[in-house]
TILUMMI-842607 format. One line per field, with one value per atom (N, C-alpha, C, CB): x, y, z; residue number from 1. Coordinates in steps of 0.2 Angstrom, whole numbers, plus 5000, padded with zeros to 4 digits. Glycine has a CB too. Example, Ala and Ser with C-alpha at 12.3 -4.5 7.8 and 13.67 -1.06 7.14 Angstrom:
2
u = c(5066:5062:5066:5057:5064:5068:5064:5070)
v = c(4972:4978:4984:4978:4989:4995:5000:4997)
w = c(5039:5039:5039:5045:5035:5036:5039:5029)
pos = c(1:1:1:1:2:2:2:2)
END
This chain:
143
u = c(4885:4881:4879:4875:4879:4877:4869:4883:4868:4860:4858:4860:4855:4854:4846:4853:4848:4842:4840:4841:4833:4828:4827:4821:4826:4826:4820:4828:4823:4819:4813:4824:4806:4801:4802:4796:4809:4810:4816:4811:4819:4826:4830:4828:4835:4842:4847:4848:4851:4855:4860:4859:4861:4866:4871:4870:4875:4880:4879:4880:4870:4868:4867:4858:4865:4864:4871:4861:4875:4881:4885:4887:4884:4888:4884:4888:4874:4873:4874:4867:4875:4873:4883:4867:4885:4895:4898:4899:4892:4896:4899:4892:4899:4903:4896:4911:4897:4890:4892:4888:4898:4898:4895:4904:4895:4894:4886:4899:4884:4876:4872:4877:4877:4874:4873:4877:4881:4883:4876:4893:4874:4869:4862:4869:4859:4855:4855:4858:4862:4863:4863:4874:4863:4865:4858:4867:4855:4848:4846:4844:4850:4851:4845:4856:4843:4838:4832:4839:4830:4819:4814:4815:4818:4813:4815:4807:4813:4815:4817:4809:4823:4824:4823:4835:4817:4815:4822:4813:4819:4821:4820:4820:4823:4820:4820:4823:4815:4814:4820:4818:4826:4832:4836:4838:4833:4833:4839:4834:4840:4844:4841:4850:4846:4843:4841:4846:4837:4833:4833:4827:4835:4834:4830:4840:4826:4821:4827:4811:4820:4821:4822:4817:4816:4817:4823:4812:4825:4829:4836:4829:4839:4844:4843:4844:4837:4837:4840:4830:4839:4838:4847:4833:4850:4855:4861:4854:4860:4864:4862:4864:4856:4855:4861:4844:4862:4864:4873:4861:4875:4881:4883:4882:4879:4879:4880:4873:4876:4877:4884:4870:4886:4891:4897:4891:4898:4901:4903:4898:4899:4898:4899:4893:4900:4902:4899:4900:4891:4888:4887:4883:4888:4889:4884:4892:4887:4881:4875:4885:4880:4871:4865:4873:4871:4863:4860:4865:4863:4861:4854:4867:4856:4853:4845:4856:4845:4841:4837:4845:4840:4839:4833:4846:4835:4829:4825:4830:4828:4821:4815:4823:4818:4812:4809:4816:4812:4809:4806:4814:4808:4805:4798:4809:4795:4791:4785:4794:4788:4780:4782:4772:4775:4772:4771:4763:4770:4773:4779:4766:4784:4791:4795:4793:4790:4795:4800:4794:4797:4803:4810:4800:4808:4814:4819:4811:4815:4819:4825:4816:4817:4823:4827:4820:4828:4832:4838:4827:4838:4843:4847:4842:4845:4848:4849:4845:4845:4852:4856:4849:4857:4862:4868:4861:4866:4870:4874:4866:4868:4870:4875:4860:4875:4879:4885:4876:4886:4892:4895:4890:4894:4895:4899:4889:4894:4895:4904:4886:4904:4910:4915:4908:4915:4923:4921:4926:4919:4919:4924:4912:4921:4924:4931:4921:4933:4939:4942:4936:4940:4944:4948:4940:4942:4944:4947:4941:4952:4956:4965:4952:4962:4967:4969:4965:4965:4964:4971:4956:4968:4971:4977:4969:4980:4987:4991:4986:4987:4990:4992:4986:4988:4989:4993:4984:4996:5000:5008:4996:5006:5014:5015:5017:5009:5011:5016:5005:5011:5014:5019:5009:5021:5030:5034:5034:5033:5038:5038:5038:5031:5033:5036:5027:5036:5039:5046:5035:5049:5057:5059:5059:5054:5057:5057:5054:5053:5056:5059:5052:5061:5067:5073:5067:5073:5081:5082:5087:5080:5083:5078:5085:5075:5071:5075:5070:5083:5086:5087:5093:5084:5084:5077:5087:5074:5070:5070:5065:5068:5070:5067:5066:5071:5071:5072:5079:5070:5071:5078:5064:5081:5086:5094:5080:5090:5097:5101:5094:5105:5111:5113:5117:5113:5112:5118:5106)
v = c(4916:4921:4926:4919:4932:4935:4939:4939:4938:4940:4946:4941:4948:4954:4956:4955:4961:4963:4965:4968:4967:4971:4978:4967:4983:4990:4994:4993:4993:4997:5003:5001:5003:5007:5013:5006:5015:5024:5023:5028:5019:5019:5019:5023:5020:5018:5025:5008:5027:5032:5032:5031:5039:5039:5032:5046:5034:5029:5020:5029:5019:5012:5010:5012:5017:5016:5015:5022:5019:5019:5009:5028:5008:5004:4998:5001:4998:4993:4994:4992:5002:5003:5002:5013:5000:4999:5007:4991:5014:5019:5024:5021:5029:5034:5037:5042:5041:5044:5048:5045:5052:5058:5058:5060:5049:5049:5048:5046:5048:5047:5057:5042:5061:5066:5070:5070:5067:5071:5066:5069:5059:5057:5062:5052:5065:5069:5075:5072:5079:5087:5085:5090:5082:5079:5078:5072:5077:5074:5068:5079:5062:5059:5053:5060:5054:5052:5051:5056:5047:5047:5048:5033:5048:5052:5054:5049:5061:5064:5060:5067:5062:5053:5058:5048:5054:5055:5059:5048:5063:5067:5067:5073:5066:5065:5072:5060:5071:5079:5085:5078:5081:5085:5086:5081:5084:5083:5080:5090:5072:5070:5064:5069:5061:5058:5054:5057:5048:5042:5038:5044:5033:5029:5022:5026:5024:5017:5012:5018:5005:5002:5004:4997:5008:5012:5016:5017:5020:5023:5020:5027:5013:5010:5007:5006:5005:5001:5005:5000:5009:5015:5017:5022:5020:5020:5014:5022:5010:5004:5003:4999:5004:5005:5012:5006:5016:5021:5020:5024:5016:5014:5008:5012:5006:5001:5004:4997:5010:5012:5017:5016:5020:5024:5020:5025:5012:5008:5005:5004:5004:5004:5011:5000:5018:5021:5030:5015:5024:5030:5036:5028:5043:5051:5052:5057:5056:5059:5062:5069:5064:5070:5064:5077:5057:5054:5050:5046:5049:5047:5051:5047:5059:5062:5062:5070:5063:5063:5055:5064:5051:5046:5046:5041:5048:5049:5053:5052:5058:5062:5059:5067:5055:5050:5045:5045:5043:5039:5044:5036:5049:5051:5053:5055:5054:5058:5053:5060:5047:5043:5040:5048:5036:5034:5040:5029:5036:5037:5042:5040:5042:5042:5036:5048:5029:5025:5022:5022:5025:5025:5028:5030:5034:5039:5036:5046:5029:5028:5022:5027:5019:5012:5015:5005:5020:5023:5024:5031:5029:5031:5025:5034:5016:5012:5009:5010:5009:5005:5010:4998:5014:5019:5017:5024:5017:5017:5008:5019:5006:4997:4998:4990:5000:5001:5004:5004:5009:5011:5005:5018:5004:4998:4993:4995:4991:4984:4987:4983:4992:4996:4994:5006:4997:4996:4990:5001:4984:4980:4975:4980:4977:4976:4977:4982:4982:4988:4983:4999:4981:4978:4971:4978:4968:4963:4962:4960:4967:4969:4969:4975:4973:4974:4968:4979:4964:4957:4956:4951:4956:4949:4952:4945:4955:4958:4956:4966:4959:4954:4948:4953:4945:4937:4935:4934:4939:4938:4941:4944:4945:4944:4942:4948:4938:4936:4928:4936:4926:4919:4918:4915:4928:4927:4927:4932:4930:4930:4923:4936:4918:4913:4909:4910:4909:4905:4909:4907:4913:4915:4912:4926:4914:4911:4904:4913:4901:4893:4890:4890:4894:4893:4895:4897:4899:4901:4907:4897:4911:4916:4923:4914:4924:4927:4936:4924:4934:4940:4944:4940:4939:4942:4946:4936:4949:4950:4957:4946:4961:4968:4972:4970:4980:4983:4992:4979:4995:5002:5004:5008:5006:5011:5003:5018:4999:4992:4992:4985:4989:4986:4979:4987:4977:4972:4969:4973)
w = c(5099:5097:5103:5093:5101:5106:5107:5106:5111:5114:5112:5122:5107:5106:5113:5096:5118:5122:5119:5127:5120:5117:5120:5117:5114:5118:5122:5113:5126:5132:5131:5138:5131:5129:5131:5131:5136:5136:5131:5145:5125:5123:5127:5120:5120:5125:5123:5122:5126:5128:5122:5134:5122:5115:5114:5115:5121:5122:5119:5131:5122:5122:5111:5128:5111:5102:5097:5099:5102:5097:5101:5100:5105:5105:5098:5112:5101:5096:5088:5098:5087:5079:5076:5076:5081:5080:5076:5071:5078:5078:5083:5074:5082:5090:5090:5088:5095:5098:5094:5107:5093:5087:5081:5084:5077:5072:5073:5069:5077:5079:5079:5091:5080:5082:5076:5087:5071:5066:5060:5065:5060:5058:5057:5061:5062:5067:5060:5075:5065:5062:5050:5066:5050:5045:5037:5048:5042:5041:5037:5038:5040:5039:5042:5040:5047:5050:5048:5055:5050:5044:5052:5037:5056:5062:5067:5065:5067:5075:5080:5079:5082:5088:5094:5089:5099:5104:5109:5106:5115:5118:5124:5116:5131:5137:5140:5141:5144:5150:5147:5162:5150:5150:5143:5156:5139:5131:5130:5126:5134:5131:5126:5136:5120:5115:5117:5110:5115:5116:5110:5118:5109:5102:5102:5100:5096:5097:5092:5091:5091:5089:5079:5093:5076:5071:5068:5071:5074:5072:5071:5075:5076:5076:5070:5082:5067:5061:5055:5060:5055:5050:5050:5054:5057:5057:5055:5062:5053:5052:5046:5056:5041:5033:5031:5032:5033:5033:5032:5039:5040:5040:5033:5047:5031:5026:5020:5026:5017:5011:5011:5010:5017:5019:5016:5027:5022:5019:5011:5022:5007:5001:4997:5000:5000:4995:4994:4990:4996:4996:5000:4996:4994:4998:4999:4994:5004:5013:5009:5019:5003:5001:4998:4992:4996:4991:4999:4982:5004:5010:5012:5014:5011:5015:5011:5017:5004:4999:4999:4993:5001:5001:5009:4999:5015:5020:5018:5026:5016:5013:5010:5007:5005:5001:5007:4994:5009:5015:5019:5019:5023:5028:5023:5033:5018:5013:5014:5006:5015:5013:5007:5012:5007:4999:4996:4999:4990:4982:4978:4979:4979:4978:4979:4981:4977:4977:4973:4980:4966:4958:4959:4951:4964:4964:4968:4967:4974:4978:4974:4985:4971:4968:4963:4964:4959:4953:4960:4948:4964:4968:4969:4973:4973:4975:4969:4979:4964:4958:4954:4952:4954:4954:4956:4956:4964:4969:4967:4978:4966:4966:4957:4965:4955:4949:4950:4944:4953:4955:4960:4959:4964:4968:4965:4971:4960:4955:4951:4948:4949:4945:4951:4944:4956:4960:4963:4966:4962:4965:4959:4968:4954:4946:4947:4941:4949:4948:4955:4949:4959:4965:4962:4972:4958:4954:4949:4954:4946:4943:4946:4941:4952:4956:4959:4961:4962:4965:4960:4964:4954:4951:4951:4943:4949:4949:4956:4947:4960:4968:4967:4973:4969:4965:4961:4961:4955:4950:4955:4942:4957:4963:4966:4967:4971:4974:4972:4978:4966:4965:4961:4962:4958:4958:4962:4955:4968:4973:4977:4977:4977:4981:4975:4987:4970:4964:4967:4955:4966:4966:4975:4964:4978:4985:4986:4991:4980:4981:4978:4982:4973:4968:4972:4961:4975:4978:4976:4976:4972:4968:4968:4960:4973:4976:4974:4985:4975:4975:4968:4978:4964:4957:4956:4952:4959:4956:4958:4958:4954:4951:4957:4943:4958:4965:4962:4970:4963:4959:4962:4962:4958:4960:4964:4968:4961:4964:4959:4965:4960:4956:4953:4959:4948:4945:4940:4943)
pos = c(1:1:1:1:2:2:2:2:3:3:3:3:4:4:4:4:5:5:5:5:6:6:6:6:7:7:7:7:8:8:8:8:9:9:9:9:10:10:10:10:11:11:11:11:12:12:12:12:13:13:13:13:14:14:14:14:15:15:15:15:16:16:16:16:17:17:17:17:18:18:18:18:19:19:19:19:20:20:20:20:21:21:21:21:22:22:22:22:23:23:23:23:24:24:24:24:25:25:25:25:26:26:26:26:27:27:27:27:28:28:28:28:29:29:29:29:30:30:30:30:31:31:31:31:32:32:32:32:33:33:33:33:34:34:34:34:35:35:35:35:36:36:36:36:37:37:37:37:38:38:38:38:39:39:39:39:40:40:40:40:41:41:41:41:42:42:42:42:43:43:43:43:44:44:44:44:45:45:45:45:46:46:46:46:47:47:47:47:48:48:48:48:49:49:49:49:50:50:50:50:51:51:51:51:52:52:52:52:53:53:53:53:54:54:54:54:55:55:55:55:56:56:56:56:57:57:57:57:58:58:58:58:59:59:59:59:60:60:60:60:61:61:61:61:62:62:62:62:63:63:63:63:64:64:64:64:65:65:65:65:66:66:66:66:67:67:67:67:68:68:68:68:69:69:69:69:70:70:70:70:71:71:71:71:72:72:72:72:73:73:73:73:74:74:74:74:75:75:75:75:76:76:76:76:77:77:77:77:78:78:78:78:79:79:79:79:80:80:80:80:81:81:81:81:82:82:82:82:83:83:83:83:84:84:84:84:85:85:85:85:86:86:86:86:87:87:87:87:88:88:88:88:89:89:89:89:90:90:90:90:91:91:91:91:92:92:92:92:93:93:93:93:94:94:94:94:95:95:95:95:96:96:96:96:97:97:97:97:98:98:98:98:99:99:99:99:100:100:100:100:101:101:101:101:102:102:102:102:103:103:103:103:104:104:104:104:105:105:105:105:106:106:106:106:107:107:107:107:108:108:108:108:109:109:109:109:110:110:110:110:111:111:111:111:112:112:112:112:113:113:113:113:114:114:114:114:115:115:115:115:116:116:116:116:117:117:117:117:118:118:118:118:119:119:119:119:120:120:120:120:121:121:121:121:122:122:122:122:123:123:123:123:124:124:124:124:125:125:125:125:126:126:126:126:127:127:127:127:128:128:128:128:129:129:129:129:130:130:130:130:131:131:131:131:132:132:132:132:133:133:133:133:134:134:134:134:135:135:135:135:136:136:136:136:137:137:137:137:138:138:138:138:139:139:139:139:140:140:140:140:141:141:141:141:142:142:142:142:143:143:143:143)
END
């Protein structure tokens, strides 16, 4: 397993965030411009970025909902509600099981698709272990 350091009290460099949050520093800036973000991410002298430990957090709840589906705009609505504080937190759990219902749907929909895979697959190793693999239908072949 690997050592996760702990992040340094001035942060870590765009570079350092993107490696730990497994995104591009682009997609780190494009997070920002986005407003995607639930706090201002620290700025040094020479305004270059700085990342806490909050924000890294944050950014990888982000990459997660991204992952699963969720669009930028219910991302961005979704910091808003966060970055707002207490009491809008009906608004937040209605958004997440939305999102979790949608989710649940293609996940549905993949296990549909699954099985149909599965169902080829175990015709063609069935004909390639019968020997007659070549009979099995081809668009546009001759028969």
């Amino acid at each position: 397993m690997l050592e996760v350091k702990p992040i340094p009290e001035a942060g870590l460099t765009i570079a350092e965030a993107a490696r730990r949050t497994g995104v591009s520093a682009h997609t780190l800036r494009y997070y920002e411009r986005a407003g995607l973000v639930v706090t201002q991410v620290d700025r040094t002298s020479g305004g270059r970025r700085r990342y806490r430990k909050l924000d890294l957090d944050w950014i990888k709840i982000c990459t997660k909902l991204r992952a699963t589906g969720m669009p930028i705009k219910l991302i961005r609505r979704y910091a808003e509600l966060v970055s707002a504080g207490r009491g809008n937190e009906e608004e937040r759990l209605a958004l997440l099981e939305t999102h979790r219902a949608d989710v649940l749907e293609r996940l549905a929909e993949l296990q549909e698709n699954l099985k149909l895979i599965d169902r080829k697959i175990g015709v063609y190793r069935g004909r390639l272990e019968a020997g007659d693999a070549d009979g099995l239908w081809a668009p546009g072949g001759t028969k």
